[in-house]
C-alpha positions as CSV (number, residue, x, y, z in Angstrom):
1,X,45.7,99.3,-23.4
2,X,43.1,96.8,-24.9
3,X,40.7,98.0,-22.4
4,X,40.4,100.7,-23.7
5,X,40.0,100.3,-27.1
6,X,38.4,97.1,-27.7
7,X,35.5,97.9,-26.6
8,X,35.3,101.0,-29.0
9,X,36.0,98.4,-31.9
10,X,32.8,97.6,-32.8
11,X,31.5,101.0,-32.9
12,X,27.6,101.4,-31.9
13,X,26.7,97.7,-32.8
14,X,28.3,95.2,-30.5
15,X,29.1,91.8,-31.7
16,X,26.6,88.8,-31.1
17,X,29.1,85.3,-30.6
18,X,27.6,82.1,-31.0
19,X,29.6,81.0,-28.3
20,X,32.7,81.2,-26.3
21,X,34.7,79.5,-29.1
22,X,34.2,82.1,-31.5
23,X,34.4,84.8,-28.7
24,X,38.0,83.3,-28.7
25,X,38.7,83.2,-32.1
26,X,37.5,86.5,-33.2
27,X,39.6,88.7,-29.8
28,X,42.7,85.9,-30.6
29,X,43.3,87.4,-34.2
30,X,42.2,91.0,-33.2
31,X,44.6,91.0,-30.6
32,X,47.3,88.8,-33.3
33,X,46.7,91.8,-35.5
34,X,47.0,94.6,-33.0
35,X,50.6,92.6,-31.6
36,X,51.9,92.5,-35.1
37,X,51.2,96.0,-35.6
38,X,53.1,97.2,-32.5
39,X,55.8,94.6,-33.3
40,X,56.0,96.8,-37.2
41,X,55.8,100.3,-35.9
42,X,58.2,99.3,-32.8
43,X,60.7,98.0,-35.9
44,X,60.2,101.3,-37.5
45,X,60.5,103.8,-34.9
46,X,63.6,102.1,-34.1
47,X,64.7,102.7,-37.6
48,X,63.6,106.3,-37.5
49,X,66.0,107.0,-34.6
50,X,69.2,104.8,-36.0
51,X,68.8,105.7,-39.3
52,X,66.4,108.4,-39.6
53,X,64.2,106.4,-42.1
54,X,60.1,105.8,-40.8
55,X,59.2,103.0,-43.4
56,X,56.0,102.1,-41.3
57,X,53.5,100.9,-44.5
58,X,49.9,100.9,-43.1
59,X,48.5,97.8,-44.5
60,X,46.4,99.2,-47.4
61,X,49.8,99.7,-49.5
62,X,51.7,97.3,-51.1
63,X,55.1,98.3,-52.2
64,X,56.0,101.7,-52.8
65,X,52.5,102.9,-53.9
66,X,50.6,105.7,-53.7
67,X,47.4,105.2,-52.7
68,X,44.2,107.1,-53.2
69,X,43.4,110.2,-51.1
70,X,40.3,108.4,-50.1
71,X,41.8,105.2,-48.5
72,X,44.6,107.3,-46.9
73,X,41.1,109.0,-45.4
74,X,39.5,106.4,-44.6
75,X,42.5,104.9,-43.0
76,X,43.4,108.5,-41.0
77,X,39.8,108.4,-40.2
78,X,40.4,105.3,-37.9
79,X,43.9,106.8,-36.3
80,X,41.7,109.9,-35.5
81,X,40.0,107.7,-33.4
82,X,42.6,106.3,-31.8
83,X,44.2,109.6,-31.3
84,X,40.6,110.6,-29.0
85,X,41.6,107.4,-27.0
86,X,44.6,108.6,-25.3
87,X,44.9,112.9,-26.4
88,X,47.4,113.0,-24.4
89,X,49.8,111.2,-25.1
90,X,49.0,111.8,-28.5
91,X,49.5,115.8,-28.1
92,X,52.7,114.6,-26.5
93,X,54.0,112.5,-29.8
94,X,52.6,115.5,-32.1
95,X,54.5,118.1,-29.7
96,X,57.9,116.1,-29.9
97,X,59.9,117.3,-33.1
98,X,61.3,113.4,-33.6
99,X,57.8,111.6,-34.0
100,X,56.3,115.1,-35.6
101,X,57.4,113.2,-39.2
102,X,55.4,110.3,-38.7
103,X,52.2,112.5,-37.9
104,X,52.3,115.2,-39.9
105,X,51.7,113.8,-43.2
106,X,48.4,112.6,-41.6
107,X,47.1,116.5,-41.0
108,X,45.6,117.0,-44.3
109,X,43.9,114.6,-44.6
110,X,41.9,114.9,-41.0
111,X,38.0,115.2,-41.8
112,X,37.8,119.0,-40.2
113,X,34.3,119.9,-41.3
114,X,32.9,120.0,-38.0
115,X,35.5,122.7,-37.2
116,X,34.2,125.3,-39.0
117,X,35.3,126.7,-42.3
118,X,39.0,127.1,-43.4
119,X,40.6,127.8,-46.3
120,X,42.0,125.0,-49.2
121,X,45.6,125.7,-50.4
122,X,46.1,125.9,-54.4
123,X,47.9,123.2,-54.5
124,X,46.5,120.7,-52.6
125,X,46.3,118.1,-54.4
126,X,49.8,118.0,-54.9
127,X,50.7,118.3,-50.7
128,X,48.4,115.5,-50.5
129,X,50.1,113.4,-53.0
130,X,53.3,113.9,-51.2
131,X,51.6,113.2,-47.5
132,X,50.0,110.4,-49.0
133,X,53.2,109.0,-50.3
C-alpha cells in the first residue's frame, strides 16, 4: 500500500511544498507513475502465465538493450528496498517457482557487502550480462 511506502520515498530528507498545490501535484504524478507501473507489470505477469514470456522493461531500457551493470544496480538497489517493505510477501514471490524468473536475474546484482565475505564466480561478468539482459 502507499502508506507504506510513500513515506519511505524521500529517504532521510522530507520534502518542503510551498503549498498544498504543489503537495498535489508532486503525490498526483508519484502515484500516476506508481499506477502505471502496476498497470505494466500486471500486463506482464499475465503474459508470463499465458505465454510464458515476462517482458516487464524497467524504465531505464529502451528497446532490447543491455544496460550497464551499474544502472541495473542502481535500479536493484531501489527494489531491495522495496523488497524490506513487505519480506514477506516477497519471500513468498521468491519461494514460488512461477515468479522465481522474474527475481532471479536480480540476485547478482544485490549489494551484499554488509553480509560478510563470499566468493566471486569466474565468469561473472558474463552471468551478469545475461541477468542484466
Amino acid at each position: 500500500m502507499p502508506s507504506e511506502w510513500l513515506p519511505r520515498l524521500w529517504g532521510d530528507d522530507e520534502p518542503i511544498f510551498d503549498d498544498d498545490a504543489q503537495i498535489k501535484i508532486v503525490l498526483g504524478a508519484v502515484m500516476k507513475h506508481h499506477n502505471a507501473l502496476i498497470t505494466a507489470i500486471d500486463r506482464s505477469l499475465n503474459r508470463l502465465e499465458t505465454g510464458g514470456v515476462a517482458d516487464y522493461r524497467p524504465l531505464f531500457l529502451s528497446d532490447n538493450q543491455t544496460p550497464m551493470h551499474e544502472s541495473v544496480r542502481t535500479w536493484v538497489r531501489g527494489f531491495w528496498k522495496a523488497m524490506a517493505l513487505a519480506p514477506e510477501t516477497w519471500s513468498a514471490l521468491v519461494e514460488d517457482e512461477r515468479t522465481q524468473v522474474l527475481i532471479r536475474p536480480f540476485v547478482g546484482f544485490f549489494d551484499l557487502d554488509d553480509h560478510g565475505p563470499y566468493e566471486t564466480l569466474a565468469n561473472i561478468d558474463d552471468l551478469l550480462d545475461e541477468d542484466a539482459a
